[in-house]
C-alpha positions as CSV (number, residue, x, y, z in Angstrom):
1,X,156.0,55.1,72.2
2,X,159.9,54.2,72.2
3,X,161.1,53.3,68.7
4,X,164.3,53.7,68.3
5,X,167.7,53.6,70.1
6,X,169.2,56.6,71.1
7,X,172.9,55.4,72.2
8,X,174.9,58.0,70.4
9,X,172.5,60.6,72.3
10,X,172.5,58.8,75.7
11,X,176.5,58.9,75.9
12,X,176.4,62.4,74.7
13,X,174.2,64.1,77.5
14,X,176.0,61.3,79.9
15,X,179.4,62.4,78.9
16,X,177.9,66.1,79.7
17,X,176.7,65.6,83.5
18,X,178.1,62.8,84.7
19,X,180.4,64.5,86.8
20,X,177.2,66.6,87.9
21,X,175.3,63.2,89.0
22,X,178.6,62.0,90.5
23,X,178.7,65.1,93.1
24,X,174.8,64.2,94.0
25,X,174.5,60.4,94.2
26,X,177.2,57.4,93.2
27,X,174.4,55.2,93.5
28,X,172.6,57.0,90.3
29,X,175.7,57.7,88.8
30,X,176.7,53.5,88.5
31,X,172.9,53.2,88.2
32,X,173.3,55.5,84.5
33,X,176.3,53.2,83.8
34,X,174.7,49.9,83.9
35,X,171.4,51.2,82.2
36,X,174.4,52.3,79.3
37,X,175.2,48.8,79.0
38,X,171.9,47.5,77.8
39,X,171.1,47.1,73.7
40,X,168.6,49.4,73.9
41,X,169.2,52.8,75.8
42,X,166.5,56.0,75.6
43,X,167.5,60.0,76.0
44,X,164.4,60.7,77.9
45,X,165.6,57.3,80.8
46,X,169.1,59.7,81.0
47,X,167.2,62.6,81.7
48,X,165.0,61.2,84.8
49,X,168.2,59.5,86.1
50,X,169.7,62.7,86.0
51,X,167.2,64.7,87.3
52,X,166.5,62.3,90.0
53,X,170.2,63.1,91.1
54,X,170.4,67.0,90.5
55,X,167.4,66.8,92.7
56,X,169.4,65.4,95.9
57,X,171.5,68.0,97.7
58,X,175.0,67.3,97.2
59,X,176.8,66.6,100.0
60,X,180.5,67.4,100.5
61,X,181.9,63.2,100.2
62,X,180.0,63.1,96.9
63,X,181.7,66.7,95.4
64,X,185.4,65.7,96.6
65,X,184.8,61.9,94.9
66,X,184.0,63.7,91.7
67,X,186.4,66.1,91.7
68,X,188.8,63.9,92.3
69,X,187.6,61.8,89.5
70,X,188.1,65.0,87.6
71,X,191.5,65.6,88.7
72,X,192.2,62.5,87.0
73,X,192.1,64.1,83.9
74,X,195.2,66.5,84.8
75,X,197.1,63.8,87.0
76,X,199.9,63.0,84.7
77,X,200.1,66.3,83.1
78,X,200.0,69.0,86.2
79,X,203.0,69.9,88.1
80,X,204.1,69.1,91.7
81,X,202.7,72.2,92.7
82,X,199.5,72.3,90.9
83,X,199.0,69.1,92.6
84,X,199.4,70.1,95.9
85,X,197.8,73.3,95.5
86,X,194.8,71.1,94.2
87,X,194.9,68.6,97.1
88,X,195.1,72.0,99.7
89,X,191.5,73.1,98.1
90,X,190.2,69.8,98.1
91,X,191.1,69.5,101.5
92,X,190.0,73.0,102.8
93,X,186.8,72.4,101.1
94,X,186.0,69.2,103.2
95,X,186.5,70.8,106.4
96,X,183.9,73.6,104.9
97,X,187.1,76.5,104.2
98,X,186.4,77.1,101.1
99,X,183.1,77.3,99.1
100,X,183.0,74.6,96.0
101,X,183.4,77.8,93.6
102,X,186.7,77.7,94.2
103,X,187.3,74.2,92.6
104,X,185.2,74.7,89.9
105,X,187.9,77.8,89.5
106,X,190.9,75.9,89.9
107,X,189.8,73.0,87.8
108,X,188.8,75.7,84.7
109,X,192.4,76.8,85.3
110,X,194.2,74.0,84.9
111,X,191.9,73.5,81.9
112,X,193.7,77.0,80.4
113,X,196.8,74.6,80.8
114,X,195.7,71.5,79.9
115,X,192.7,71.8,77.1
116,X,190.2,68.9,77.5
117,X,187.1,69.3,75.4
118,X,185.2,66.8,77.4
119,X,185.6,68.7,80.8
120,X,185.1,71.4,78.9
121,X,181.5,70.0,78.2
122,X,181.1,69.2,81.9
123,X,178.0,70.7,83.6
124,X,179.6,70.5,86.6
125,X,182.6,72.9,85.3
126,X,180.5,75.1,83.2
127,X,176.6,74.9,84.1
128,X,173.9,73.7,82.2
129,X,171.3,71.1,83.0
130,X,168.8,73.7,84.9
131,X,171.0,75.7,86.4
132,X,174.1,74.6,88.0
133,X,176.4,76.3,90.5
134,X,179.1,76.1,87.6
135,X,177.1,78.9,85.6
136,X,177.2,81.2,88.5
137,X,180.3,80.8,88.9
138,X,181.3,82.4,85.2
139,X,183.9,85.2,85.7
């Protein structure tokens, strides 16, 4: 039995994969965002909707959108070059070049330069939530 709200829970663990859910499935991912606009919100509903999108394979439209959306983070603060250098990889990795590795990589080294605890939470930039390519990817 549900009894009581969880919100500052729900927008915790949301904060922490929704990056993940975004490289699987937009539809879940603005599915998780309506469901936080409700009154009431539950941890264990966040947890199905984002295992029902870790469960979908991710295909390579989904990863660029949310890495883009992460690149967001860095837009007005990364050089020229670290742009371009970012839109190269993005680019080689939709024409399969490059394996996705190598943008967690480069997005945990602009981190180095430009610290942000909430992408530094991200389970798509450092694992978690069962096992994510991010934790294998540890150097």
């Amino acid at each position: 039995m549900r009894l009581r709200n969880d919100r500052h829970e729900c927008e915790r663990l949301w904060a922490r994969h929704k990056y993940l859910v975004l490289s699987h499935s937009a539809v879940i991912y603005k599915e998780i965002r309506e469901y936080l606009k409700q009154d009431t919100v539950f941890v264990e509903d966040i947890r199905h909707y984002i295992e029902q999108a870790v469960a979908l394979p991710e295909s390579r439209g989904q990863v660029i959108n949310a890495f883009q959306h992460v690149w967001g983070y860095f837009k007005k603060k990364a050089s020229q070059k670290e742009r371009e250098d970012f839109m190269y990889l993005l680019s080689r990795y939709e024409y399969g070049k490059i394996p996705q590795e190598q943008l967690i990589l480069a997005v945990r080294n602009l981190l180095e330069n430009y610290p942000n605890p909430y992408l530094q939470n991200s389970s798509l930039l450092y694992g978690g939530y069962d096992e994510t390519l991010a934790s294998r990817t540890d150097s």
